[in-house]
N, C-alpha and C positions, 0 to 999 in steps of 0.2 A: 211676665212683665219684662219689658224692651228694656234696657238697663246701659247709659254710656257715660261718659265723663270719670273723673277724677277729682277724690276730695271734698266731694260731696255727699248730699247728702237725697236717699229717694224717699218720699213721702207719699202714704198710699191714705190718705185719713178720710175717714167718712163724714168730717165738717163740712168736708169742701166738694164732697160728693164727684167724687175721682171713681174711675175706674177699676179699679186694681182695688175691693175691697171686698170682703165676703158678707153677702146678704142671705140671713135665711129668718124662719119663722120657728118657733117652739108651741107644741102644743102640751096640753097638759090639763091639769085640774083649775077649774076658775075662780079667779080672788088670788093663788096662791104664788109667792115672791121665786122668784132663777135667781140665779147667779151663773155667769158665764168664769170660768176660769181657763187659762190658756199656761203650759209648761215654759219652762225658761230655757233659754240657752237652742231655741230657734235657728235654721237657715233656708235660705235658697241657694240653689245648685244652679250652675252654668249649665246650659242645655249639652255642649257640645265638650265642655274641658271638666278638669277637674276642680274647678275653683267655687269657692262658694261663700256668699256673704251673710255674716253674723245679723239678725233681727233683733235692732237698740231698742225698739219700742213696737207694743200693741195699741191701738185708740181703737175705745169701744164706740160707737154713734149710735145714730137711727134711737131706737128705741131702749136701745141699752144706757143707762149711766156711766161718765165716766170709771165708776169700780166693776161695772159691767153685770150691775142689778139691771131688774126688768120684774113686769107683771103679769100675770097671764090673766086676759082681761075674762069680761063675762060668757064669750062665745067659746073658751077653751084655748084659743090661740094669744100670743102676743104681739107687738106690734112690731113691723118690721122691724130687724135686729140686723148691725152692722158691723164688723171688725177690720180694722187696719193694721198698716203697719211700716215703720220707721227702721232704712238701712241706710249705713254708711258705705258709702263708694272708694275704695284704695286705690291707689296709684297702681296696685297689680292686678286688679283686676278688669277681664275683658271687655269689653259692650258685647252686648248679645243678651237671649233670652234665659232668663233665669227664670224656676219653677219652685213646688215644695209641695207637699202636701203634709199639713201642719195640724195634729191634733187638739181638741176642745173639750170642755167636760160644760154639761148644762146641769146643776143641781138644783131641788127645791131651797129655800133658804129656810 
């Protein structure tokens, strides 16, 4: 994600069907309830420095619930599944691209 300003605020949410959002599918056993959970204390790394910004918030979409249930329908799969996510922008930090690769847990419920 492209990242510039100051004091703001980067919004990546799957309401609004933005780019910068992870979309995947879960399969599994059919009729039976996910939960999607995500750890805390998240960031993105400045591609080129050492700087890296704190992730305030996840927003579940798409076919996940805000608590980030979901169903897995009759076919085995569920419906497409979306995750976002909410940074704040510091006066120290650079523009440029920032990256992450950020761990998930999908469990039965």
């Amino acid at each position: 994600m492209y990242i510039s300003g100051s004091g703001q605020n980067a919004d990546a949410n799957p309401a609004n069907s933005q780019v910068y959002v992870v979309r995947f599918y879960v399969e599994g056993e059919p009729g039976k309830k996910i939960v999607v959970s995500l750890p805390s204390k998240q960031y993105l790394n400045h591609s080129r420095k050492s700087k890296r910004l704190r992730i305030r918030k996840f927003y579940f979409g798409c076919g996940l619930s805000k608590r980030g249930r979901a169903k897995i329908k009759g076919n085995g799969r569920t419906k497409l599944l979306c995750i976002g996510a909410k940074v704040k922008i510091g006066a120290n930090h650079p523009a440029g691209v920032y990256t992450s690769t950020i761990p998930f847990e999908v469990n039965y419920k």
